[in-house]
Residue frames relative to the residue before (quaternion, step in Angstrom):
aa qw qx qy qz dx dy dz
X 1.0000 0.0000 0.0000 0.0000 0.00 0.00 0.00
X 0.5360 -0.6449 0.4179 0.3495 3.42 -0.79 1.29
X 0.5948 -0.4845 0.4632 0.4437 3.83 -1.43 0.06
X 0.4204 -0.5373 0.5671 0.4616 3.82 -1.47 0.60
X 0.6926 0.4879 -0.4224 0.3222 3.64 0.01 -0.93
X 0.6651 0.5233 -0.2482 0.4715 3.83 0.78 -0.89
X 0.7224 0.3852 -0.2918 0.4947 3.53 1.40 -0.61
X 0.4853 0.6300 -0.2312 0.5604 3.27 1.09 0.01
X 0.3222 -0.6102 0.6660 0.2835 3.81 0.20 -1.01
X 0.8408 0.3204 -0.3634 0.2416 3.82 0.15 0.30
X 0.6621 -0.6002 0.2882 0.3440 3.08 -1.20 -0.04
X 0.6151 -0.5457 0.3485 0.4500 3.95 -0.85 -0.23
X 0.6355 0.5747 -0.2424 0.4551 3.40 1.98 -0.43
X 0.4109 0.7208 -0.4913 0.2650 3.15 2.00 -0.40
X 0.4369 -0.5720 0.6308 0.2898 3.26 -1.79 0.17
X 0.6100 -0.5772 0.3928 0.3747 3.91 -1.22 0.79
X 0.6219 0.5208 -0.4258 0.4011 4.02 1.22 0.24
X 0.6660 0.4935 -0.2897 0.4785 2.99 1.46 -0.75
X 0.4810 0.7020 -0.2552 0.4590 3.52 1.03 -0.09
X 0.4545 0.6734 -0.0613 0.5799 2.81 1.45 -1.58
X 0.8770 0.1977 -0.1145 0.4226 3.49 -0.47 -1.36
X 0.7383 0.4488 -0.3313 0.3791 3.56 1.00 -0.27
X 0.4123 0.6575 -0.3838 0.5004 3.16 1.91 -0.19
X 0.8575 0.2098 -0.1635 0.4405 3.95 0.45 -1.12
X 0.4848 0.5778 -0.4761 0.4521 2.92 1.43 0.88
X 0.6059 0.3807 -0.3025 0.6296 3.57 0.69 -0.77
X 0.5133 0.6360 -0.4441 0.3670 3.97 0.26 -0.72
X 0.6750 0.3814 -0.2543 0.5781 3.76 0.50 -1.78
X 0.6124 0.5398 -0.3616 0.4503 4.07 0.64 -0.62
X 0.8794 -0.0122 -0.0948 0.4665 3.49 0.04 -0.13
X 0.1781 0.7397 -0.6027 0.2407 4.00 1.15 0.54
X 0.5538 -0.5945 0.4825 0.3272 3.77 -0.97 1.21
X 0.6835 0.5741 -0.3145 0.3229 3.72 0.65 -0.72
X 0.7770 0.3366 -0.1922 0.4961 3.16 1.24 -0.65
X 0.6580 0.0830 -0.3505 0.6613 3.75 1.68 0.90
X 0.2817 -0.7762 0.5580 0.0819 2.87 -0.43 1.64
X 0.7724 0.3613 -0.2007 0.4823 3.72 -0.67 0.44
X 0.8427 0.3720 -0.2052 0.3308 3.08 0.70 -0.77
X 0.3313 -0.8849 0.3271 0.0154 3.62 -0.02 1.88
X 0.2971 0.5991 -0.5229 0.5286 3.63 2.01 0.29
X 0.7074 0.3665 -0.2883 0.5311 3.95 0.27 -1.65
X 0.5626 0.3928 -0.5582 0.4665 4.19 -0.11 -0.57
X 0.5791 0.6814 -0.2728 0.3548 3.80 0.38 -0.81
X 0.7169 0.4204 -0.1554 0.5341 3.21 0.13 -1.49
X 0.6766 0.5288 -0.3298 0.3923 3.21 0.48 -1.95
X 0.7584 0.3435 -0.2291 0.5043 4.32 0.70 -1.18
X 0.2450 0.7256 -0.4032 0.5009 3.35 1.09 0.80
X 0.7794 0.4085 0.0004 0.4751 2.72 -0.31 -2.51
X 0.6454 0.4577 -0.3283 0.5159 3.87 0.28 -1.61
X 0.6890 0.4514 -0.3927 0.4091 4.61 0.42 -0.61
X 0.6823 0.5038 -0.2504 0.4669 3.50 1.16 -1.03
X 0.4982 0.5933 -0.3606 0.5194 3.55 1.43 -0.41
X 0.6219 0.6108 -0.3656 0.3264 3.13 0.53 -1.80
X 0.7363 0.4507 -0.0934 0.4961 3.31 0.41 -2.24
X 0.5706 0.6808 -0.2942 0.3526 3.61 0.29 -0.08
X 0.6934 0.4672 -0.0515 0.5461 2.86 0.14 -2.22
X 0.7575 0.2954 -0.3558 0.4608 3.96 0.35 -0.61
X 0.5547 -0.5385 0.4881 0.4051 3.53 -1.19 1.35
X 0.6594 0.6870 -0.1854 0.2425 3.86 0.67 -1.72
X 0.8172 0.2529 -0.0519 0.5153 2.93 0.93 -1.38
X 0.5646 0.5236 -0.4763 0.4245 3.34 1.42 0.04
X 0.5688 0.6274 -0.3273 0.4191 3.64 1.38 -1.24
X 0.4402 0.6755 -0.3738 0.4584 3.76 1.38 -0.44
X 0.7182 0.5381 -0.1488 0.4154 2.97 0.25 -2.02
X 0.8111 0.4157 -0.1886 0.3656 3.50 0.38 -1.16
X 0.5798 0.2997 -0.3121 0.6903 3.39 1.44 -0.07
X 0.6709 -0.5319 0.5006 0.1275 3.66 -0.24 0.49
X 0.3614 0.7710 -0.3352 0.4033 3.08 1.40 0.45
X 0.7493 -0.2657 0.0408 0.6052 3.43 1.35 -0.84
X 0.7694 -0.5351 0.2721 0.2184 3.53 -0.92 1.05
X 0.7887 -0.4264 0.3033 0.3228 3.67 -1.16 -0.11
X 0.7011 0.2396 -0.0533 0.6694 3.45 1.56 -0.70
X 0.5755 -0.6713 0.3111 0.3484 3.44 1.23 1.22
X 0.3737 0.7288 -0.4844 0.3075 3.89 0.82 0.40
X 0.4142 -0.6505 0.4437 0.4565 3.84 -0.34 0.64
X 0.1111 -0.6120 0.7241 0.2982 3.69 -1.39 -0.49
X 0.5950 -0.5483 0.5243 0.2654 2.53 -2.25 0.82
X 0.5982 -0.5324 0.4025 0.4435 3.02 -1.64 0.79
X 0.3486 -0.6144 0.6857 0.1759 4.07 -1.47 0.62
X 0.2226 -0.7077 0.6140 0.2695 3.21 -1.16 1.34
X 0.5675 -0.6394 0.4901 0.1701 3.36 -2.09 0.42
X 0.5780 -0.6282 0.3006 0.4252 3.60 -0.59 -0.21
X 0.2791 0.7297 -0.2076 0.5887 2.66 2.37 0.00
X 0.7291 0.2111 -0.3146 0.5699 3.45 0.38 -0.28
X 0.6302 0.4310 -0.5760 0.2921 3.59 0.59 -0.39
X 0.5904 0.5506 -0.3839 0.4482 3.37 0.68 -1.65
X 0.8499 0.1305 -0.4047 0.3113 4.16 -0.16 0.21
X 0.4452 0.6816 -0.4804 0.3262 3.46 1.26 0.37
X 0.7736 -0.3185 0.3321 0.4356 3.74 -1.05 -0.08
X 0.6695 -0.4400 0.4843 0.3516 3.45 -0.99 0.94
X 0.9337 -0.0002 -0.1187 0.3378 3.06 -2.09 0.59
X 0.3716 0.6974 -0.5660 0.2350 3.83 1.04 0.49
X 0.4424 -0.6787 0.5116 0.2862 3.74 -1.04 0.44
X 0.4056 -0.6977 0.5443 0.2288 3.56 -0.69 1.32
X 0.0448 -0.8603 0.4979 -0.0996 3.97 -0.72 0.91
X 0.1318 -0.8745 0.4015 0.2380 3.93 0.01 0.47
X 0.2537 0.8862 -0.2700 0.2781 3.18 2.04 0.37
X 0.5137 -0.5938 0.3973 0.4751 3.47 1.69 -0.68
X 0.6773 -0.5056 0.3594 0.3956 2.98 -1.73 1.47
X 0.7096 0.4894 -0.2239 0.4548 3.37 -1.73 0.76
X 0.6900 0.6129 -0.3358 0.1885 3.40 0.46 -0.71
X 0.5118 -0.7577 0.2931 0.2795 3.48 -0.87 1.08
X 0.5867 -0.4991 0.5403 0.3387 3.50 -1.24 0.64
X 0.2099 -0.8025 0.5580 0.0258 3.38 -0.51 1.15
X 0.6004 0.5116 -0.3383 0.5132 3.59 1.16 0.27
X 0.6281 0.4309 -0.3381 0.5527 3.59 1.39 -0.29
X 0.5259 0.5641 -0.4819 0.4158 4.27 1.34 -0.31
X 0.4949 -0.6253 0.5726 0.1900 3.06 -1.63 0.19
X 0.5833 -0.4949 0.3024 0.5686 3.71 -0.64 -0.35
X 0.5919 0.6616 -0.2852 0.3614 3.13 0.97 -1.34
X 0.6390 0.5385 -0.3089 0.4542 3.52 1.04 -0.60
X 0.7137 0.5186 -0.0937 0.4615 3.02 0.63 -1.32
X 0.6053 0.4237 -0.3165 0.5950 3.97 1.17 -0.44
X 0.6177 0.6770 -0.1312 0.3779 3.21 0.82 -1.25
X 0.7153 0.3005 -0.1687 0.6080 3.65 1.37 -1.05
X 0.3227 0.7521 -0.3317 0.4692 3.89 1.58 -0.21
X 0.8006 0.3820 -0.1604 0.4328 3.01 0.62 -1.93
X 0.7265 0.3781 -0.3869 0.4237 3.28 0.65 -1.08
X 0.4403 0.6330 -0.5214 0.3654 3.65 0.45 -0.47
X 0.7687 0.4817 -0.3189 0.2747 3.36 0.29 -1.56
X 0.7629 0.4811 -0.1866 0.3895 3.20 1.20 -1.57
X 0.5120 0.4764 -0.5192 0.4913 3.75 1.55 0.50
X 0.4891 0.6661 -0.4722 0.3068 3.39 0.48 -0.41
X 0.6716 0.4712 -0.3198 0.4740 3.63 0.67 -1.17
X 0.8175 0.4371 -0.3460 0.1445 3.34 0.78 0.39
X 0.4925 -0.7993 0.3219 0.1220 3.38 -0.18 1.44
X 0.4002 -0.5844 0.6815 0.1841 3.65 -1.34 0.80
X 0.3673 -0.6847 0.5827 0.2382 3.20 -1.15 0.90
X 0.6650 -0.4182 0.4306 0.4444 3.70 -1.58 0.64
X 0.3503 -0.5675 0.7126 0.2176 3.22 -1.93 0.27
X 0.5812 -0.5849 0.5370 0.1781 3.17 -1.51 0.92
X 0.1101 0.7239 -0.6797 -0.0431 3.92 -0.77 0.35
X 0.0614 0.6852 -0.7200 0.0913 2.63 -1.50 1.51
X 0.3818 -0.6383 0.6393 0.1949 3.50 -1.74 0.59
X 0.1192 0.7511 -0.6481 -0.0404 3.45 -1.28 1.01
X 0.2343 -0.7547 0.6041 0.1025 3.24 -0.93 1.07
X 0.2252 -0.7578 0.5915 -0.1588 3.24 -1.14 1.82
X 0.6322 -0.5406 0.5029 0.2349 3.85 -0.92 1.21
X 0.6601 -0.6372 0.2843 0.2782 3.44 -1.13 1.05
X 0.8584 0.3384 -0.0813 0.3768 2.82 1.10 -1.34
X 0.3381 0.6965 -0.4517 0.4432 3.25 1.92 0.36
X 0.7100 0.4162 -0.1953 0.5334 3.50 0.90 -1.10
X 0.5122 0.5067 -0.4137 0.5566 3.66 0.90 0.58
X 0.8361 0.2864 -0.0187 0.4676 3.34 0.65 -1.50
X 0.4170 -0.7496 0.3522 0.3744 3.31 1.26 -0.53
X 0.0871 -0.8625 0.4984 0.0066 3.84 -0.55 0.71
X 0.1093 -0.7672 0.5497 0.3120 3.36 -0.77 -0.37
X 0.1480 -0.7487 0.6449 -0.0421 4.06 -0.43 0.93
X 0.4982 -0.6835 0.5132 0.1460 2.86 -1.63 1.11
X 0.2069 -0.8150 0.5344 0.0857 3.79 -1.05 0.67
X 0.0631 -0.8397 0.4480 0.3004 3.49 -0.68 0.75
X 0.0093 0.7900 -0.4931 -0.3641 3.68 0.25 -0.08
X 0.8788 -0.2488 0.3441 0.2178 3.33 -1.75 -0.23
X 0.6358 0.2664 -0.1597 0.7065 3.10 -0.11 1.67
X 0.4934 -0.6893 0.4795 0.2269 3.63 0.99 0.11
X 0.6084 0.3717 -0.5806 0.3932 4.18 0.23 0.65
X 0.4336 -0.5348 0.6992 0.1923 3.62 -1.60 1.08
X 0.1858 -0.5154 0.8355 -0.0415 3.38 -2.33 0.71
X 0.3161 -0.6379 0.6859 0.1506 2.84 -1.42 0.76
X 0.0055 -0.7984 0.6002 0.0477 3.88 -0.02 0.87
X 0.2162 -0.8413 0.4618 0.1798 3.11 -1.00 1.42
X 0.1330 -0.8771 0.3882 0.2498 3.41 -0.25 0.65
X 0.4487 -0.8490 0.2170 0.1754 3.69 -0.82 1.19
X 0.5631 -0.6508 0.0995 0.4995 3.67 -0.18 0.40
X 0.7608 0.2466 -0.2766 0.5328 3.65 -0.66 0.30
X 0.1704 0.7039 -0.6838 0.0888 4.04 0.78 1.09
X 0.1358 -0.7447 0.6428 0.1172 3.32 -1.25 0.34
X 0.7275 -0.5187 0.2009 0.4016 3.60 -1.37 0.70
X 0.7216 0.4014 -0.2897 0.4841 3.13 -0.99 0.82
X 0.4168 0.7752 -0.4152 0.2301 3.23 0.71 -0.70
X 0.1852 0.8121 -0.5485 -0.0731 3.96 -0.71 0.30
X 0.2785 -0.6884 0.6688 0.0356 2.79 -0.89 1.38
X 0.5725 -0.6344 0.5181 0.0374 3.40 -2.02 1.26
X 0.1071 0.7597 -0.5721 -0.2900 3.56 -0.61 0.50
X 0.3575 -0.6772 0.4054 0.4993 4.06 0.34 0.32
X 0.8674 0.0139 0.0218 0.4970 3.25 -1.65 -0.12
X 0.3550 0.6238 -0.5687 0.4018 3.65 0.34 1.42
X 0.4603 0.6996 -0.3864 0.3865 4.01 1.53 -0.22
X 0.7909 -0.1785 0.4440 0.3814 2.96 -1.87 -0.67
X 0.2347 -0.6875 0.5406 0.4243 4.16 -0.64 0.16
X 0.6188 -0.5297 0.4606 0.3526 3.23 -1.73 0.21
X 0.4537 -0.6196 0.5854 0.2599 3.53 -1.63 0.05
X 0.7334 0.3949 -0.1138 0.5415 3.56 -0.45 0.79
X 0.5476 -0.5555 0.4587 0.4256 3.56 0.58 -0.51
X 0.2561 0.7847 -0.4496 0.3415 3.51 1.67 0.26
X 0.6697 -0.5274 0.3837 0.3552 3.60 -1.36 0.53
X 0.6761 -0.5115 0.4654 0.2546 3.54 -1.56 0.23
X 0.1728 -0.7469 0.5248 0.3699 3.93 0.53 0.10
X 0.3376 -0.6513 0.6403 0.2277 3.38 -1.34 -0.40
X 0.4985 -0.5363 0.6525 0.1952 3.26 -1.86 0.75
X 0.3116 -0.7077 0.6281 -0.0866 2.67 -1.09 1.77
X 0.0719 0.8013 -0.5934 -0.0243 4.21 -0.19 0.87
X 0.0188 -0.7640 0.6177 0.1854 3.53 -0.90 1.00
X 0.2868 -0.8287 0.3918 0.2785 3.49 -0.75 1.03
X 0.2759 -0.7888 0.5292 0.1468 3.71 -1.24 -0.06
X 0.2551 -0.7876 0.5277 0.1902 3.56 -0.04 0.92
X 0.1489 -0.7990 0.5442 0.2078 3.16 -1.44 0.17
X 0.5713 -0.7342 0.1388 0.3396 3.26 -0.39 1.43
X 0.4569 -0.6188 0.5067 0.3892 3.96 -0.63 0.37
X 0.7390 -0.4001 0.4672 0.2749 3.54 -1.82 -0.05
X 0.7527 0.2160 0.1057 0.6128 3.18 0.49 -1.79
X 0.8490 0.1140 -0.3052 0.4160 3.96 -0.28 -0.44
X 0.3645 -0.3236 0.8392 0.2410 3.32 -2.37 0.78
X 0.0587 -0.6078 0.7645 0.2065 2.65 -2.26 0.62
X 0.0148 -0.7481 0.6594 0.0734 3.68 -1.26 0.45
X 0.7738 -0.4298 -0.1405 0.4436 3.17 -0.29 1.82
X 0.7660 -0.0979 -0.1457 0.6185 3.47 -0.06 -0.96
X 0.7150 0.5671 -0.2787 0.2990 4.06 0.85 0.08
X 0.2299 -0.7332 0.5901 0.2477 3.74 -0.25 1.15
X 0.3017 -0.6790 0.6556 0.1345 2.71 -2.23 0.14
X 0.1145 -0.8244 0.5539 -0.0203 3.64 -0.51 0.50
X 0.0060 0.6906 -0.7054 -0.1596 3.69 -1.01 0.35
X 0.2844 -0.7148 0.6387 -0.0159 3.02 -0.89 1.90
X 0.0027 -0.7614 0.6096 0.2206 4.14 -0.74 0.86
X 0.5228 -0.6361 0.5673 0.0122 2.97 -2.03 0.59
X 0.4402 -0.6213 0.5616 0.3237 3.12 -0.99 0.70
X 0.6178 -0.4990 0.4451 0.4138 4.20 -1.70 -0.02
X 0.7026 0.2773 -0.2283 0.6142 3.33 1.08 -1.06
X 0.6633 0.3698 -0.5559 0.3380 4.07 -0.16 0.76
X 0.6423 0.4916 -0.3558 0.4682 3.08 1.40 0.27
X 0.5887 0.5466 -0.2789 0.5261 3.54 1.19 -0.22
X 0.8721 0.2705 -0.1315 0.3859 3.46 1.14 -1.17
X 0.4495 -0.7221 0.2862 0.4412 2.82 1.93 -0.28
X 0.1971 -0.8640 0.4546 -0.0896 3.92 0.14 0.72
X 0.0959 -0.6368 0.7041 0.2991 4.09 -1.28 -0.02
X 0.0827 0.6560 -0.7501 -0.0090 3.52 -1.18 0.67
X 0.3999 -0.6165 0.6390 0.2274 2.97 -1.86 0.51
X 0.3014 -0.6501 0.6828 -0.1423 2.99 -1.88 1.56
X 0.1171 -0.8171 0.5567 0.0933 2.86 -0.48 1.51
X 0.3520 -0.7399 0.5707 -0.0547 3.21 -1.86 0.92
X 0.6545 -0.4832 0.3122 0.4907 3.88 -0.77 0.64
X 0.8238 0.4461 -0.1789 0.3006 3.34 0.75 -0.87
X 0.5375 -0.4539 0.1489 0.6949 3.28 1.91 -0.36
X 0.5173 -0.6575 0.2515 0.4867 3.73 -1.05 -0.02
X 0.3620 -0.7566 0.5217 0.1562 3.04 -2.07 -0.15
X 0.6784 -0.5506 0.3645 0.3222 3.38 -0.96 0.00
X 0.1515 0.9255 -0.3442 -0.0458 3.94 -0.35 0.50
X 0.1885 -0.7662 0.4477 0.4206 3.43 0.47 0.28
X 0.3283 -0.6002 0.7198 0.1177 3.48 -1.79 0.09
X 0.4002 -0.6771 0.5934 0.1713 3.74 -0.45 1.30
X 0.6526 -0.4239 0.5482 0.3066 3.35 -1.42 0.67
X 0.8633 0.0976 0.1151 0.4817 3.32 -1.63 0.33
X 0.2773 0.6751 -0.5859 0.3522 3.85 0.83 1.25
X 0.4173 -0.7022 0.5100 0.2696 3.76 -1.23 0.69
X 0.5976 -0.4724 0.5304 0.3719 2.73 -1.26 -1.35
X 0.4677 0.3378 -0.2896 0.7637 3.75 -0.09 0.81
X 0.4367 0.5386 -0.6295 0.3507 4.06 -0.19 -0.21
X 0.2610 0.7689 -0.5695 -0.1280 3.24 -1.69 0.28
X 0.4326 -0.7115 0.5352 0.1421 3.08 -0.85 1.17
X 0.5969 -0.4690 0.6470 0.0716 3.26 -1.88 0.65
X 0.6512 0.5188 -0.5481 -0.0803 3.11 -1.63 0.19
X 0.5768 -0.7540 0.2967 0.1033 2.43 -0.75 2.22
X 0.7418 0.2303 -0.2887 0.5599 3.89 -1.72 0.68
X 0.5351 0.6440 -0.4762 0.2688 4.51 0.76 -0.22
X 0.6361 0.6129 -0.1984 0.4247 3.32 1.22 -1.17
X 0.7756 -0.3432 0.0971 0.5209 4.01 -1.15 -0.02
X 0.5393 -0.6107 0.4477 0.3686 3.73 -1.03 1.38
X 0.5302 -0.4399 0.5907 0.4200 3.74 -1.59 0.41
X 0.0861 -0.6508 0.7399 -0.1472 3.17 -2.09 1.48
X 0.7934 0.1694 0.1537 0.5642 3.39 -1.12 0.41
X 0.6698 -0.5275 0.3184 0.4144 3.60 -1.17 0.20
X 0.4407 0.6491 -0.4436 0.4332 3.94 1.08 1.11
X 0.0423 -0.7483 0.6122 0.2518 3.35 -0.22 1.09
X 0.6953 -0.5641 0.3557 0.2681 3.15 -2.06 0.47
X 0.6322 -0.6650 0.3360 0.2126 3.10 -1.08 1.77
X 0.5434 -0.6469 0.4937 0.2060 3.45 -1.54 -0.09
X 0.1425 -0.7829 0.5872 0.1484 4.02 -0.64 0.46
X 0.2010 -0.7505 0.6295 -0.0029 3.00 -1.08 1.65
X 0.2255 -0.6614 0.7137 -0.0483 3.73 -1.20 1.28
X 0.2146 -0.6386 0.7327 -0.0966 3.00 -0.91 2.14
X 0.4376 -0.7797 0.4426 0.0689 3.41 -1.00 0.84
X 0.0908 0.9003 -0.4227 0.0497 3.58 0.21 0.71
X 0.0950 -0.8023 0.5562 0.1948 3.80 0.41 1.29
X 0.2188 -0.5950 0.7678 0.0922 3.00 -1.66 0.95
X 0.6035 -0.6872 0.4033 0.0294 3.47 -1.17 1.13
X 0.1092 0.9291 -0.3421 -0.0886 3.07 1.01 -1.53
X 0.7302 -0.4078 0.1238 0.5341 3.60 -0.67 -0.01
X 0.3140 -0.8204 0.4775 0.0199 3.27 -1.59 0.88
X 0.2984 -0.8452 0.4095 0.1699 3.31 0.45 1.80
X 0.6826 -0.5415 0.3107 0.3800 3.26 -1.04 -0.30
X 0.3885 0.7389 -0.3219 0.4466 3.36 1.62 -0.36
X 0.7513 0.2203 -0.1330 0.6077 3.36 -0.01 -1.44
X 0.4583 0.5329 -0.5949 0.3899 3.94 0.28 0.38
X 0.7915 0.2961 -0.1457 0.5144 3.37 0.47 -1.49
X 0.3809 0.5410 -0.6151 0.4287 3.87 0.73 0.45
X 0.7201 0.5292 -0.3119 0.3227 3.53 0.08 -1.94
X 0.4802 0.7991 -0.1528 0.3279 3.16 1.20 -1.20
X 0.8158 0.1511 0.1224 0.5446 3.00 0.75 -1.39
X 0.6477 0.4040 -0.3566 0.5386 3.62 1.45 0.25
X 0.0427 -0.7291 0.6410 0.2361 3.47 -2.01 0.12
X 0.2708 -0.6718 0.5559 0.4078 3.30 -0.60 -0.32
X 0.7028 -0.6199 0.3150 0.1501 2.69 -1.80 1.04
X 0.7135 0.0909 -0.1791 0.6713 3.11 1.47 -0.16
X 0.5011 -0.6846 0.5220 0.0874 3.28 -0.68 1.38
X 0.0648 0.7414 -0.6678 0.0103 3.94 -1.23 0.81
X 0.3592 -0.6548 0.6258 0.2249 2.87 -1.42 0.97
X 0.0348 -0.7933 0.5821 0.1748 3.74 -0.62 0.28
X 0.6432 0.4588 -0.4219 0.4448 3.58 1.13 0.85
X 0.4331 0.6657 -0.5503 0.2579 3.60 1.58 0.37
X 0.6528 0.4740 -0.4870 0.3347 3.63 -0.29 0.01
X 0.5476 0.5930 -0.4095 0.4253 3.36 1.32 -0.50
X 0.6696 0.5375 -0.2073 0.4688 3.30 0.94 -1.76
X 0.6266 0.4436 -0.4514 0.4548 4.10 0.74 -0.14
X 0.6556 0.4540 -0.4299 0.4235 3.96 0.85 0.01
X 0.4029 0.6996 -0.3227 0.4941 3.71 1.45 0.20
């Protein structure tokens, strides 16, 4: 099985965004939906979605990188060292074949034809195909985490759980949920890539949402508590006196819960007074007030002129 990092396009130094971005780049490039029929791209595409898979996890990549387990997340045997030869028993043959291995001057033919054959006659056996499906999951489920039902083909449901902070693209594994094998060959597995749909009110930028949160004139002038709502339900916030527009507040731990070795992110409230009707009262204030120090709030515009 090819390397994840080589199937992918990155390096071992990459960082888990860049990974990220080359994953749903090549992904939109060869997704089965956009070449129908054509089973080189279904390929590639369950390729790419395994090398994600293994990647994307701190765990299972930190595996990978020590040699711990292989391209398709199988453990490996331990590999003996020259270290072990140099303290094992005289005249043993060093061998990178694996711990244990047999002195190949003490075998016979018969052995040696004999292990040929069987080799050959596992070979003919085949893993079954993996299933690809697309499931499209609410904003904040994939913030908060959800579990959603799946039908696949053929009419059986899964409960697919989906974890907190999933992010587009994301594919989650069901094991031995695929196609069967040929031969006594493994079970394939159902491959789900997921697809948020965006939300009304929050941006998300990794672990930190965004929100534009509007204001009244006077809770920005006088300052004000309003409630701000948040993945988790709402909250309380204060609003500084004399705050603008474009302001943004903080409030810290609101944003995507801590997962995995991510603590939990932060929600920022840009501020966005909304005016709203204009009684006669505050007509005939404005009227009759200036301020003492006058601002233009179109001079920076007026310097590209």
């Amino acid at each position: 099985m090819k390397d994840p990092y080589e199937t992918l396009g990155v390096t071992r130094n990459s960082s888990a965004d860049d990974i990220q971005r080359a994953y749903h780049k090549l992904a939109k490039l060869h997704h089965p939906d956009l070449n129908p029929g054509n089973a080189a791209a279904e390929d590639r595409f369950k390729a790419i979605a395994a090398a994600n898979e293994l990647l994307s996890d701190p765990e299972t990549r930190g595996k990978f990188d020590r040699g711990e387990i292989d391209a398709g997340g199988q453990e490996r045997a331990s590999q003996p060292s020259y270290r072990d030869f140099a303290d094992g028993e005289p005249g043993r043959r060093y061998s990178r074949s694996g711990a244990g291995a047999r002195d190949w001057n003490s075998e016979n033919l018969h052995d040696i034809f004999g292990s040929m054959f069987e080799e050959q006659n596992s070979s003919r056996r085949a893993s079954g195909r993996d299933q690809l499906y697309a499931l499209d999951i609410a904003f904040l489920d994939a913030v908060n985490g959800a579990t959603r039902r799946l039908t696949l083909t053929g009419g059986a449901g899964f409960d697919v759980k989906i974890p907190v902070g999933t992010e587009e693209g994301k594919v989650l594994r069901l094991r031995g949920k695929g196609d069967p094998g040929r031969n006594g060959g493994a079970v394939g597995d159902v491959l789900i890539e997921i697809h948020i749909t965006p939300h009304g009110f929050f941006q998300r930028e990794g672990q930190n949402l965004r929100l534009d949160l509007p204001v009244t004139f006077s809770e920005a002038v006088l300052g004000a508590q309003v409630e701000v709502p948040t993945p988790t339900g709402p909250v309380r916030m204060r609003i500084p006196p004399r705050s603008d527009t474009g302001s943004r507040l903080r409030l810290r731990g609101r944003g995507v819960p801590a997962h995995g070795d991510l603590p939990a992110g932060d929600l920022f409230a840009t501020l966005r007074i909304v005016l709203g009707p204009v009684d006669d009262g505050l007509d005939a204030f404005l009227k009759g007030w200036a301020p003492d120090h006058p601002v233009n709030p179109r001079h920076a515009l007026e310097q590209l002129s």
